[in-house]
N, C-alpha and C positions, 0 to 999 in steps of 0.2 A: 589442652589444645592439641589437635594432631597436626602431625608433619600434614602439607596441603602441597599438591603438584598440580600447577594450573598451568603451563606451558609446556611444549614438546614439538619438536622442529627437526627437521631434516635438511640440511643445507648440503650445497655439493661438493665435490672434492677437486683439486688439481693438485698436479704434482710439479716438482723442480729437479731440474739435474743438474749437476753439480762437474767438476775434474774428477776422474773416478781416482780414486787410492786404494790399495790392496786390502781389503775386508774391510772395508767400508761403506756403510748405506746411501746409495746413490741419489735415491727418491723415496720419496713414500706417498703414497694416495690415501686418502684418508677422509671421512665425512667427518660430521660431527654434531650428535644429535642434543636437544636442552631441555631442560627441566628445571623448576623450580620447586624449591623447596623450605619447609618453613622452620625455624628454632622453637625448640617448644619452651618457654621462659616459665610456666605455670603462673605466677601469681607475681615474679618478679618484671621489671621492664628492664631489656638489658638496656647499656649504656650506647647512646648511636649517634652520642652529639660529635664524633669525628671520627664518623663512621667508617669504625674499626681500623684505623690507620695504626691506633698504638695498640693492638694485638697482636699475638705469635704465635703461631703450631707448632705445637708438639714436635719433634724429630720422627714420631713414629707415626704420625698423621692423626691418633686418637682424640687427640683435644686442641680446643683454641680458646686460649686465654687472651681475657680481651681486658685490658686498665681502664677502672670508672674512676675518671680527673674528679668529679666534683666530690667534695666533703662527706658522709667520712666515705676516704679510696679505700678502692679495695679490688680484690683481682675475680672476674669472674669467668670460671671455668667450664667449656660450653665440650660437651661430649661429641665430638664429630661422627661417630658411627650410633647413636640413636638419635643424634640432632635434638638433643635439649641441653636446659643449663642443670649443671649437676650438683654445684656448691659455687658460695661465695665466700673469697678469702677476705678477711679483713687485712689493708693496711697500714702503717702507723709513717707517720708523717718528720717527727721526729724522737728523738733516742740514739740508742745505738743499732738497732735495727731501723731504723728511719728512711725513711727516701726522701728528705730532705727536699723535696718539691711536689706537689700534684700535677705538674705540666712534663706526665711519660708520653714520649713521643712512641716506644718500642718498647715491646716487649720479645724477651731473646729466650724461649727456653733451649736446652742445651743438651747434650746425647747423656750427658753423666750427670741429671736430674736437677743440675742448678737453674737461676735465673738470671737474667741479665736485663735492667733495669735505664734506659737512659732518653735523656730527656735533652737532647741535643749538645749538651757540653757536659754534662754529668754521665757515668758510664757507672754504673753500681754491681754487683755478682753479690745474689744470696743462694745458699745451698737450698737444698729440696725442704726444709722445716722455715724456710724465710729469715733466717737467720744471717747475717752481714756479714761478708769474708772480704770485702775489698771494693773501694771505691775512689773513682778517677777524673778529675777533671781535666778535659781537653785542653783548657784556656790557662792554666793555673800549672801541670805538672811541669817541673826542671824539665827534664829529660826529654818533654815533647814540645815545649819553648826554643829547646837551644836547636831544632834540627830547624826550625820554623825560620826564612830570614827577618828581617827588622820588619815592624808594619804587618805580620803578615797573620792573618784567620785561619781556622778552620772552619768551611762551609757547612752546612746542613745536611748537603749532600749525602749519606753516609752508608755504612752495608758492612755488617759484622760478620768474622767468617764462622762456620757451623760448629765450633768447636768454641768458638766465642772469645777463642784467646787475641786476636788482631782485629781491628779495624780501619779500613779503608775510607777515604773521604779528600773532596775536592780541597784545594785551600788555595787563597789570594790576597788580596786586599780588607782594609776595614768598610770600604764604603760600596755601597751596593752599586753603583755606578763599575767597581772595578772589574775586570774580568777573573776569570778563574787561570791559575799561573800555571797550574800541577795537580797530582795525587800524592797525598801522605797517606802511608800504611807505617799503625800505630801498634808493636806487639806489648800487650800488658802484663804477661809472663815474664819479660825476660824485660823490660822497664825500658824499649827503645822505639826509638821512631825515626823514619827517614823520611823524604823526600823525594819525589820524582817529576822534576821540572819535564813543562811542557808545551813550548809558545803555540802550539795549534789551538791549544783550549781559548786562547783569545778569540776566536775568529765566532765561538760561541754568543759573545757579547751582540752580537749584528741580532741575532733572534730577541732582544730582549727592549723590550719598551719601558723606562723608567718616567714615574708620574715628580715632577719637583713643585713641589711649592713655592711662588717666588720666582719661578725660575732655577732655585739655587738650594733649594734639603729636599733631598728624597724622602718620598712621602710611600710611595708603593712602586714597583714592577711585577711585569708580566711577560711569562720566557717558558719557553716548552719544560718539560721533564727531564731532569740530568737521570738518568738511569746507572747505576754501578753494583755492583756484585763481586765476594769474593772465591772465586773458586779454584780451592788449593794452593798453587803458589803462584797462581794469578788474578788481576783485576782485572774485570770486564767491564769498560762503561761504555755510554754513549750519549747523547743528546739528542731530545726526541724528535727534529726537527730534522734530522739526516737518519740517511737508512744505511748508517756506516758505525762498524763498532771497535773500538780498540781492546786492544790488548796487552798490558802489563805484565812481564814474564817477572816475579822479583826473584828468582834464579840466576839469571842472569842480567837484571835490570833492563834486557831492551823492550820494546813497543814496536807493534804490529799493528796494524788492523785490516779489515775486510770491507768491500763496500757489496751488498746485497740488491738485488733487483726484484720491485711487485710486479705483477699483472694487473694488479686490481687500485696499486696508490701511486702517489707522487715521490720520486725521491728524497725530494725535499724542500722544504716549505719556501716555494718559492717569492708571497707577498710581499712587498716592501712595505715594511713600518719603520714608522722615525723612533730612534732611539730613546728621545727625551722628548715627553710633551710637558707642557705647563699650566694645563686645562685638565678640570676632574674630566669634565664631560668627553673630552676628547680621548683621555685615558680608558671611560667604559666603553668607550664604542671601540676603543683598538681591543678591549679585552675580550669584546663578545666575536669579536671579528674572528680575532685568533683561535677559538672553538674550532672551528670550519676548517683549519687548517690542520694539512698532515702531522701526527703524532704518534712517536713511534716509541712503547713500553718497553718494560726491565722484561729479561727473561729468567723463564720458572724450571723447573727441572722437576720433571717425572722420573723418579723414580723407577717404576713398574715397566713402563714403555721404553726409559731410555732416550728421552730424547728434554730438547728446553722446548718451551710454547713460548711465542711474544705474540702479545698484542697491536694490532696496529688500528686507528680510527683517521676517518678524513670524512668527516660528511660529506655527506650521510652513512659512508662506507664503515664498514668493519669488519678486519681479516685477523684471520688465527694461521701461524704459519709455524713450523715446525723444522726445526733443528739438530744437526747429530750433537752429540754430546764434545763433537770438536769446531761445535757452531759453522757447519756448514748446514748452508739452506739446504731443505728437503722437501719444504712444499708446503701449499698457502690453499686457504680456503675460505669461500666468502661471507659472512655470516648475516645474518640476518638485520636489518636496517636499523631496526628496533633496540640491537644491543647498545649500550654504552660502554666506552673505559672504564673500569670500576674501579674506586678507590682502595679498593682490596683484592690479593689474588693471592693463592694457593696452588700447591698438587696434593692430591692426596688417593692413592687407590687405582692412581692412571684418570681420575677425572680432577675436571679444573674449576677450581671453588669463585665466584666472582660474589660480593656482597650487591644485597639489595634492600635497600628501607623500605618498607612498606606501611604505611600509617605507624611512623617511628617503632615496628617490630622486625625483626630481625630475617631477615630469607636467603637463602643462595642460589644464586643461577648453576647448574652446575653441565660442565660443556663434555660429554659423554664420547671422545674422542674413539671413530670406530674405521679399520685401517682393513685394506684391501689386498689381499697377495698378491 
């Protein structure tokens, strides 16, 4: 089957200007043209039942490894620069090479050719032959129990750094009603983990509609995107409901953040929803509602250009807006109606990979970022 490009678009550009600082990029103007394009799988069907969320690139852009959960797992290795699948890894479930679960949420390859395997509270590292060199439970190790107070989680939330030796992740309460308290960064090299309290993350909970059964067991919620990242000896997160991002210095353990301004969205999701309903039906109608409302993505880091790309959607709208590498805005542009959030993103090359199901095969949109002197 050949690669297949059925779309191609010109949208327009604006620019942002910022406090200028000594050799620093003030603006950038910028279009950004699209294209789609297809996976050549041959004779295989890749895996797209959660579409491509427990996948990982490469460090060097060449490959995306994407984990097939169902029976038997196995890892399939998709060649990004001729866009086909090139081999499927078999893997073993248990033993001493094992992964000890089918439900990988990520997949982490790493600069010095290992792998990092984890499944929300399991954190595994195999070298480049799949081989098992160290494995971690969030929930389970001493070291990351005792920085933890009494009662207290680690969240889903999570973001490993590029090197794969630390991770980064919300943590709060046991009950999904609780709010988020803090950031733990957990280094797995040197066997510690702290803490970093934070009463603002409460104020997060107000976005978040919890369905109880009863009145009285959570049964489901619905709450924007906690976005987090680690970069270097900082955490970046935010929550995709505010157009505001923190900053985590663990050098010096304090917190910062920035609040950002669109042209084109809302600062932030201003609809009132009640916290707790006790009706399914009233729970899908807040869930379909909540679509509609401002959502604001993790940011990507280009490489090639130098700069991060975030996403932002508010239907109908959808902006691609651009970043110095010291996350000062530099300029937003408005895309195309058409586009979605995608469940998956990438840099690779200076363009920006977004996945696409198409009759359950595999495609990418990819957003061809072209910048103006």
């Amino acid at each position: 089957m050949k690669n297949a490009i059925f779309l191609f678009l010109i949208v327009g550009f604006a620019s942002c200007s910022s406090e200028k600082k000594p050799g620093e990029r003030q603006s950038l103007d910028f279009s950004a043209e699209l294209d789609t394009v297809q996976v050549d799988a041959g004779d295989e069907l890749l895996y797209v039942n959660w579409s491509l969320t427990s996948s990982g690139e490469s460090p060097d852009g060449k490959y995306l490894y994407n984990f097939k959960r169902t029976k038997p797992v196995a890892l399939e290795v998709i060649n990004l620069e001729n866009l086909s699948l090139e081999k499927i890894i078999p893997m073993e479930l248990e033993g001493p090479n094992g992964l000890g679960t089918e439900y990988i949420s990520k997949v982490h390859p790493t600069p010095k050719g290992s792998f990092i395997f984890r499944d929300g509270y399991q954190v595994s590292t195999f070298d480049a032959q799949f081989n098992k060199i160290s494995s971690f439970r969030l929930d389970k190790e001493e070291f990351i129990l005792k920085s933890l107070p009494e009662g207290r989680r680690i969240w889903l939330d999570q973001a490993m750094s590029g090197d794969g030796k630390k991770l980064a992740a919300f943590y709060g309460g046991q009950k999904m009603t609780d709010p988020k308290e803090g950031v733990i960064v957990v280094d797995f090299e040197a066997q510690t983990a702290q803490i970093f309290p934070m009463e603002s993350l409460s104020s997060w909970l107000k976005y978040q509609t919890t369905f109880l059964y009863n009145g009285e067991h959570p049964v489901n919620a619905t709450f924007p995107p906690n976005n987090i990242l680690v970069k270097g000896d900082s955490v970046v997160f935010s929550i995709g409901a505010e157009n505001k991002v923190y900053f985590l210095d663990l050098r010096t353990d304090s917190i910062s953040s920035k609040t950002y301004e669109s042209q084109f969205t809302r600062q932030v999701s201003e609809a009132a929803f009640p916290e707790i309903v006790d009706s399914e039906a009233e729970f899908q109608k807040i869930f379909e509602a909540k679509l509609d409302e401002v959502r604001y993505g993790n940011f990507h880091f280009d490489e090639k250009n130098k700069v991060f790309w975030r996403f932002t959607v508010e239907s109908p709208k959808a902006v691609l807006t651009a970043f110095s590498p010291e996350f000062e805005q530099l300029g937003e542009v408005l895309l195309d109606e058409n586009f979605k959030l995608p469940s998956k993103v990438f840099v690779r090359d200076g363009m920006i990979y977004t996945y696409l199901n198409q009759d359950d095969e595999v495609y990418f949109v990819r957003l061809k970022p072209k910048f103006k002197d």
